[in-house]
N, C-alpha and C positions, 0 to 999 in steps of 0.2 A: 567654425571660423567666426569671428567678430568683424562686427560692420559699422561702419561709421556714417556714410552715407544712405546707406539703406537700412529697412530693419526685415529682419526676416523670421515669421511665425510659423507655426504650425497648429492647426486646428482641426484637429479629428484626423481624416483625409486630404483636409485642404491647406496646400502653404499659399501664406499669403506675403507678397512680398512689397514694401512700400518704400516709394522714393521718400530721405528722409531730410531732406534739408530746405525746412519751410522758412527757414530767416531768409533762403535764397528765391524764395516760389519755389523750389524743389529745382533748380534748372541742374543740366546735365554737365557736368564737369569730368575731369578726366578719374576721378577716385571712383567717381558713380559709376562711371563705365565702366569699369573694372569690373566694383562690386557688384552690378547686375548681372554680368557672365559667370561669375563665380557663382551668384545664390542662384542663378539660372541651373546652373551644372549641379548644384549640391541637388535644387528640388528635382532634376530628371533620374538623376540617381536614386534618389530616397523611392523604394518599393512601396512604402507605407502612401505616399503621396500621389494620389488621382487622379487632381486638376489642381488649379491655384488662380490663385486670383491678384493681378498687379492695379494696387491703389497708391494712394500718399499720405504723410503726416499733413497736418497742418490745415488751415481753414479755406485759402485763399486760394492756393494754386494743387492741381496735379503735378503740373509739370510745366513751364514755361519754357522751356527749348534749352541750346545751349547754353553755359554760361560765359555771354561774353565778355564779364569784368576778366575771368583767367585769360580770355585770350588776346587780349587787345595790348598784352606786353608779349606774345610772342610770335619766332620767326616764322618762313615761311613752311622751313622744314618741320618745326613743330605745333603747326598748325597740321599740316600734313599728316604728320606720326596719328594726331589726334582725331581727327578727318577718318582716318581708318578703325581707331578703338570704334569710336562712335559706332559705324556703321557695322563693325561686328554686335555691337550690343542691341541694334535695333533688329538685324537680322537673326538675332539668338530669341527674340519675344518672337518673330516671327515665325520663327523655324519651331518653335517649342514643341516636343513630340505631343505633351497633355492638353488638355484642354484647360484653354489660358484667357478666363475673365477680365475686363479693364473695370474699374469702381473709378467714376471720375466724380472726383469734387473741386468748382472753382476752376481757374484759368490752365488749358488743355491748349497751349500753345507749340505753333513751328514741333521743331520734337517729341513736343510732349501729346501733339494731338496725334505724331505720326505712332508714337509707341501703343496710346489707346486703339487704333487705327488694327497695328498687326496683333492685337489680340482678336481672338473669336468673334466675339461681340463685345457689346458698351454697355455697364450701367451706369446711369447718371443721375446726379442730384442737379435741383431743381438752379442752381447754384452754377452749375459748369456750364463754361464758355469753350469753344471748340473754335482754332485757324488756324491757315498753313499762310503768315502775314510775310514769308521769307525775300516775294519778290520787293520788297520793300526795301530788304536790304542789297540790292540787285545782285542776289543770288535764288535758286529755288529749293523745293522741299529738297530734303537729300539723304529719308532719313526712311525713306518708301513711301511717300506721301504723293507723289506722282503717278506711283502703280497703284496704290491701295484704295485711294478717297475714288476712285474711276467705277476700279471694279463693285466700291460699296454705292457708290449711291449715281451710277452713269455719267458718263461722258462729260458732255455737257455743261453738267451742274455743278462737275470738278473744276472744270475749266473755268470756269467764271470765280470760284472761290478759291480759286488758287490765285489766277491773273488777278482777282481785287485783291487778295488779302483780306477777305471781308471777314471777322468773328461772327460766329452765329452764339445764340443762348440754347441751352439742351431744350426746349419745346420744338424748335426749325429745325434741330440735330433730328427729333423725334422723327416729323414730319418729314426731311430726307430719306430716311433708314439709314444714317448715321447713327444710332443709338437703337436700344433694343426697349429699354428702358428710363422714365424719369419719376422720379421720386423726392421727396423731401429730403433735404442735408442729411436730418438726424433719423434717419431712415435707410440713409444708402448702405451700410455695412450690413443692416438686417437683410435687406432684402436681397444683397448681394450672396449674403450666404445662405438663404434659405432657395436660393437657383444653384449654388454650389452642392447644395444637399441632397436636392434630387439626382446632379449630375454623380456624385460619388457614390449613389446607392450601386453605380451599375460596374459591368464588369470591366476594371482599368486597361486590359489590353483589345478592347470593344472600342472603348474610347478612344485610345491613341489609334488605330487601326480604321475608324468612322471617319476619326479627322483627315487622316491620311487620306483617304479617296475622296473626299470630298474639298479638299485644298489642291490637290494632284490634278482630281478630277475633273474638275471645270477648267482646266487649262488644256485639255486634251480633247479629240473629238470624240465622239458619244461608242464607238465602236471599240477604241482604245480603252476611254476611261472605263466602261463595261467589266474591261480584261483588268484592268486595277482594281475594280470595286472585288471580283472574284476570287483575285490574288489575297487581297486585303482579307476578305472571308474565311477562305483556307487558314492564312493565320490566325485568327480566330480560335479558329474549328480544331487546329493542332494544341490546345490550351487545355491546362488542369478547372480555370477556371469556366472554361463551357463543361465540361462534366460537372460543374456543381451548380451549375445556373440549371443544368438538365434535372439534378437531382432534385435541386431546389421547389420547381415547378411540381415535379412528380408528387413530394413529400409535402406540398404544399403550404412551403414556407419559406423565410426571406433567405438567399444564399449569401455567402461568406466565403468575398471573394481574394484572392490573394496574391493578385498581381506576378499568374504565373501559368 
């Protein structure tokens, strides 16, 4: 499928997929929406593909949020209609079976800090700016920014940068556990894919399986989740690709693994 808004690669084991409308900051319009559920869906599909990593073109922004030039000619209804793409598309980063990197460069705004938000983790160049500034426009985050900034860096310290609308720079991102990582501009691609590298050495349905109980997991109490991380295991354990992680070890060499 061809993309206009976004671009979508493949490198080795890893799709990488980039918001692509930097004359805009990257902001989220209704084509992008689209086109993120669709490359969402192509890379869960593609067996060849691990993990992937969601970054952007451009110098300035990741993602600045909506775009409200499209919306400020339309009705209430399709505001609405749109209101719902959206929220599929943030809930599709979030739901993503694989293990799903953010690479944030520059301005990580309203939407665009929520989508870095529902990936895994953050890596970030020294460059990115991170806010959820929505109350501003007396509406709030709405894009899981409410649930997700809580669970990442407590309570508390949500609430205060949500209720200001305060931008933080990636070092305070650091210092929250907002980001996992900060790194130079012309550094962030490297170093995002040399933590990609390690993650695809290992067995893909390990991966989507890990994540699973541990996204599930901490939502449940420790006796349940237990019974998911077990559940999670078994399927594992049913796999072509743990017989060759077994064999691997045996033979004393790297396994070759096939997402099966």
């Amino acid at each position: 499928m061809g993309y206009e808004t976004i671009k979508l690669e493949r490198e080795g084991k890893v799709g990488i997929l980039s918001f692509n409308r930097p004359q805009a900051l990257n902001a989220l319009n209704t084509q992008m929406a689209r086109e993120i559920l669709a490359a969402l869906e192509e890379l869960e599909q593609d067996d060849e593909i691990f993990a992937a990593v969601l970054t952007a073109e451009g110098e300035k922004a990741f993602c600045v949020g909506a775009d409200l030039k499209e919306r400020k000619d339309m009705s209430k209804q399709e505001m609405k209609k749109q209101r719902e793409l959206f929220v599929k598309a943030f809930t599709a980063v979030a739901m993503f079976k694989k293990p799903l990197v953010a690479a944030v460069n520059g301005y990580a705004l309203g939407g665009g800090c929520e989508f870095a938000l529902a990936c895994d983790f953050i890596v970030a160049s020294e460059k990115a700016v991170f806010g959820l500034p929505e109350v501003g426009l007396a509406i709030i985050p709405g894009g899981g920014g409410t649930q997700l900034l809580p669970r990442l860096i407590g309570r508390a310290r949500a609430k205060e940068l949500i209720f200001t609308g305060r931008r933080i720079d990636a070092r305070e991102a650091y210092r929250l556990g907002l980001v996992n990582y900060v790194v130079l501009p012309e550094e962030l691609r490297k170093k995002t894919m040399e933590i990609m590298a390690e993650i695809v050495q290992n067995g893909p349905i390990a991966l989507q399986q890990a994540k699973r109980a541990i996204n599930y997991g901490l939502e449940l109490d420790l006796h349940t989740a237990l019974a998911l991380e077990a559940e999670c295991y078994n399927v594992c354990l049913a796999t072509e690709d743990r017989d060759e992680g077994l064999r691997a070890f045996n033979e004393k060499r790297k396994p070759v693994y096939k997402n099966r």
